[in-house]
C-alpha positions, 0 to 999 in steps of 0.5 A: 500500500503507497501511504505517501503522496509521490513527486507526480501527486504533488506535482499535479495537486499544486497545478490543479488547485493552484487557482483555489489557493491564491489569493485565499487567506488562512483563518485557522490552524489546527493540529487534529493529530502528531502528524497532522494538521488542519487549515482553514483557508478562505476567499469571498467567491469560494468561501471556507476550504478545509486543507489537511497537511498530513506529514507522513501522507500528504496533502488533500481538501477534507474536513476533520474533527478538529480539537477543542483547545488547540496545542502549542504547535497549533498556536505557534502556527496560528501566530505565523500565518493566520490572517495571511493571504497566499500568494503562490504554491509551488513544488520545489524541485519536482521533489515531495515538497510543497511551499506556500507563500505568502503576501508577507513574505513569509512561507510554509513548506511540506516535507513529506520524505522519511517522517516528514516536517512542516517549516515556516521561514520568513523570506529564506530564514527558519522561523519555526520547525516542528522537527529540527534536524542536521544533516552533513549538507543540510541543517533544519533548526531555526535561524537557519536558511532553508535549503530545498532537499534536492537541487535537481529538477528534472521536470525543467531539465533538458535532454542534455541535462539528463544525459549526462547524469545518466551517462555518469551513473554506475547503477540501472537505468530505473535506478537511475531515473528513480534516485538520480533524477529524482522520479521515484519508483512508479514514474521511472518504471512508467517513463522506461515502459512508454519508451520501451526500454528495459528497466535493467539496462545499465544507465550508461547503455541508456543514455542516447535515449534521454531525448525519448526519456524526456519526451515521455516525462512530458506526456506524463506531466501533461496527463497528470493535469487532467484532474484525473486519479486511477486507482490500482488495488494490486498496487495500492496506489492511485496515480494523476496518470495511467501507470499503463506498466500496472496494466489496466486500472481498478478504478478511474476517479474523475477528481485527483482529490477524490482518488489521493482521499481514497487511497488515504482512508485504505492506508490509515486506521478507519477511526483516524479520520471518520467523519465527526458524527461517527466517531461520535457513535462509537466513542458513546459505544465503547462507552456503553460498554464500558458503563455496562461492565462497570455497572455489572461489577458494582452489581456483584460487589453489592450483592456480595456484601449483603451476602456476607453482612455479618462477615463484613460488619466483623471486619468494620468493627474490627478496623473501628478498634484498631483490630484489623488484620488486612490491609487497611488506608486509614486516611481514606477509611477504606478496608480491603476485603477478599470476595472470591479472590477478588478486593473490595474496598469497604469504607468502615465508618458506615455498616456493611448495609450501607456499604452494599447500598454504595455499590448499588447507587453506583450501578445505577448511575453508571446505567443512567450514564448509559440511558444518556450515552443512547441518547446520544447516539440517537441524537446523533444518528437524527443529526447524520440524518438531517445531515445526508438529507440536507447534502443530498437535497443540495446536491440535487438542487439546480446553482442558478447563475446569478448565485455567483454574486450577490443578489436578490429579485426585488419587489416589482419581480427585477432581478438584482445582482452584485458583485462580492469582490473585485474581480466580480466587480469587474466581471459583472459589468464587463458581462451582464450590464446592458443597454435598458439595465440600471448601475447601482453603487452606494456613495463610498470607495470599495461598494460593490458594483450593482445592476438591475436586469431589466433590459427588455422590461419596463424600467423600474420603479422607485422601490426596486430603485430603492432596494437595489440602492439599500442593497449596494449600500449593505455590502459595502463597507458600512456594514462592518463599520456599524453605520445606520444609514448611507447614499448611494446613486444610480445611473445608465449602463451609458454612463459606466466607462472604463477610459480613464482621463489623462493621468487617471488610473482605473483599479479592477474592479472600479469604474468611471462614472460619467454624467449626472448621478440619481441620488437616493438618500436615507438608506437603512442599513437592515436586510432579510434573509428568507427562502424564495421560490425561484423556478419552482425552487425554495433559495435562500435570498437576503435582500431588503425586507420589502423583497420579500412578500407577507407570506414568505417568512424571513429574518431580519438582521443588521449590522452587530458583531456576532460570529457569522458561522454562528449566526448563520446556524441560528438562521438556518435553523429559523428558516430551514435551510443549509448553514453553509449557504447562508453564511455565503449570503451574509454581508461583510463583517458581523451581523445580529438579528433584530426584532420587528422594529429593527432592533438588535435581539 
């Protein structure tokens, strides 16, 4: 079984997913095992991903419990990079590892080889290491400059390059190819079969094919970035690429992600990495078994004094007088009594009776434990339930396009888009506004841009008008700022350029308003958060509270300081739907909910 991801899998991850790491931010840091560690990284249009870093594994996106204090490695990486935007990864050297940069200039770097070691550096310098080592060429302690493992890149070397480490070489040309070039095993064998040429030919003997051998790296490295994996269970191992020298592939996943999981949950202890839910059943199962052993014993002890009460109160008296002959703890008032070849404890300040009695109670407080263990369980097989139903039902459920941005249909029926960051910003205009639509931007640097689609219809009246303008001024930054009320204006798609004048600059996402601005005032900072039906389909929509008719159920909310994961839980569970996507409606910075009157609850 291969329990580490290879030079090719890293290779293929970091390209693959490059786009979903640049520009994220990371929120949190936790250490969910001695090896592994989870982070939380974040942007506005893909919001939260779970990225575990396992030392002796890899890396993969997935969700794992996570502790409820975190450990000093935790919070020493947490002080490092947290709140860090990332602005590159990368894999050194076609080698088992992987740096993250960020805006700092700080980084983060994955060791996976021997026990594998996670390093943070400021600029080239060691800022941390969780396993310090020094070896002949290469130190790893703090204070230190970092140095890659492996100089050597063969996924960048010419022909020549490789020709004449291979014609330098005593060993194999697999051999070679595996350590010199540093391939490793499978991808060196791949590469050999594919140019046909025998593995055990001396590397000398090969060294006129390097062209060939580096023509087929080529079409390896180009098919690993399909986002493909395939799995070989004889080998247990997956790979971004046909390993064709395996023969035909077990199984062909259609997500590199999917298929490195896959092969992790073969390689690890199942309970390493159940989901939460689960590893919360079986804990509460050992933990009935646990209490029912117990409980069974205090049973027996009980019923065992009451069968020897005259016995056991001679014993009691007998320690009383100072008379006792058996072991005895007079500092906790404990004798200890021989029962069958097993010791009991008797506490002999009170009557046998009273000592059975104990036993009793304490058998029927660890079957009381047990009743709430199940409870448990129950519990949490509704929310394992409540769960499946939820993923299923958003996974059936059709991703209308305008749910890229922000948006909501307003009272008169006109849909109203914005954008959630500047690059949306820019992409919102670029693409979707059009002659008969209207831009809407609140009177402050960093609003959303804002459109109502209503080309092709009547143009729309003062309360859409109003909505769109309270709506662009909710996702600016008045929102975290606190403020109650803002301006914002609207105009002609005619009037919304992106020539600047002579020594202007025009940042993504900005544009050049041009002509007269329709001012609209007094716009309170308050929206609503409700389902919607929209082709049939129950969404949930935040927008201004007059959106949303009578008989549609909503919550209202302002700005506040409340925890937006929290905050959209309660909102949810109000309105019945999904905590994830309400969280992704929420304006910027903290919210609360306000009664009826738009007070704060």
């Amino acid at each position: 079984m291969k329990d580490k991801e290879s030079s090719i899998d890293f290779y293929a991850f970091v390209n693959i997913y490059r786009d979903r790491f640049v520009g994220s931010f990371v929120k949190k840091v936790y250490q969910v095992g001695p090896d592994d560690f989870m982070v939380q990284i974040y942007r506005s249009d893909i919001k939260r991903m779970d990225v575990l870093i396992s030392l002796k594994h890899g890396i993969f996106f997935k969700t794992v419990e996570t502790p409820e204090t975190a450990t000093q490695t935790a919070m020493v990486l947490r002080k490092t990079i947290s709140d860090r935007r990332i602005v590159g990864i990368r894999q050194i050297n076609f080698d088992r590892v992987v740096e993250f940069t960020f805006h700092t200039g700080q980084k983060l770097i994955l060791e996976l080889f021997r026990e594998g070691n996670l390093i943070a550096t400021d600029g080239d310098r060691i800022t941390f290491v969780l396993r310090p080592r020094k070896w002949k060429n290469r130190d790893l302690e703090v204070g230190g400059t970092y140095q890659p493992p492996s100089s050597f890149d063969p996924s960048s070397a010419s022909p020549e390059d490789m020709s004449k480490i291979i014609s330098g070489s005593s060993a194999n040309i697999v051999q070679t190819l595996a350590t010199r070039l540093n391939l490793g095993g499978e991808l060196a064998e791949e590469i050999l079969y594919r140019a046909g040429i025998d593995k055990e030919t001396p590397a000398r003997d090969a060294a006129g094919r390097s062209a060939d051998i580096r023509s087929m790296l080529d079409e390896l490295l180009k098919e690993s970035l399909a986002n493909r994996s395939y799995y070989y269970k004889s080998q247990g191992l997956v790979s971004p690429c046909e390993m064709k020298h395996f023969g035909d592939p077990d199984r062909i996943f259609d997500d590199l992600n999917e298929g490195l999981l896959f092969v992790l949950t073969l390689s690890k202890d199942e309970a390493e990495f159940e989901d939460p839910i689960t590893r919360r059943i079986n804990s509460q199962k050992k933990s009935i078994e646990e209490f029912e052993k117990i409980a069974n014993e205090k049973q027996e002890i009980g019923r065992a004094i009451m069968e020897r009460l005259q016995e056991i109160d001679g014993a009691i008296r007998s320690a009383r007088s100072g008379n006792y002959a058996g072991n005895i703890d007079r500092a906790r008032k404990v004798i200890t009594v021989d029962m069958d070849g097993k010791p009991v404890e008797i506490d002999y300040t009170v009557s046998a009776g009273e000592n059975a009695n104990r036993y009793f109670s304490q058998a029927k407080d660890y079957r009381r434990k047990i009743e709430g263990a199940m409870k448990a369980i129950e519990e949490a097989e509704k929310q394992r339930l409540t769960e499946m139903q939820k993923a299923e039902k958003k996974k059936r459920r059709k991703v209308f396009w305008f749910e890229t941005y922000h948006w909501f249909i307003s009272s008169e029926g006109y849909l109203v888009i914005a954008g959630r960051d500047a690059k949306s910003n820019e992409k919102i205009v670029k693409k979707h506004l059009q002659e008969g639509d209207i831009y809407v931007h609140a009177d402050m640097y960093g609003a959303p841009s804002t459109i109502i689609k209503s080309s092709g219809k009547q143009p729309p009246g003062e309360a859409t008008l109003r909505e769109a303008a309270s709506f662009a001024v909710s996702f600016s930054r008045a929102w975290p700022a606190g403020i109650a009320s803002g301006t914002a204006y609207w105009v002609y798609p005619s009037q919304v350029s992106k020539t600047p004048e002579s020594g202007e600059y025009v940042a993504t996402g900005s544009w050049i308003i041009r002509g007269k601005r329709n001012y609209i005032t007094d716009l309170k900072l308050e929206l609503c958060i409700g389902m919607k039906d929209i082709e049939g389909l129950q969404i949930p929509m935040i927008g201004p509270s007059s959106a949303f008719a009578d008989s549609e159920k909503c919550v209202r909310i302002v700005p506040g300081d409340r925890k937006r994961s929290n905050l959209a839980k309660r909102i949810a569970d109000i309105i019945g739907s999904d905590r994830e996507e309400i969280e992704k409606l929420l304006p910027p910075g903290g919210s609360e909910i306000a009664d009826q009157d738009g007070r704060r609850s």
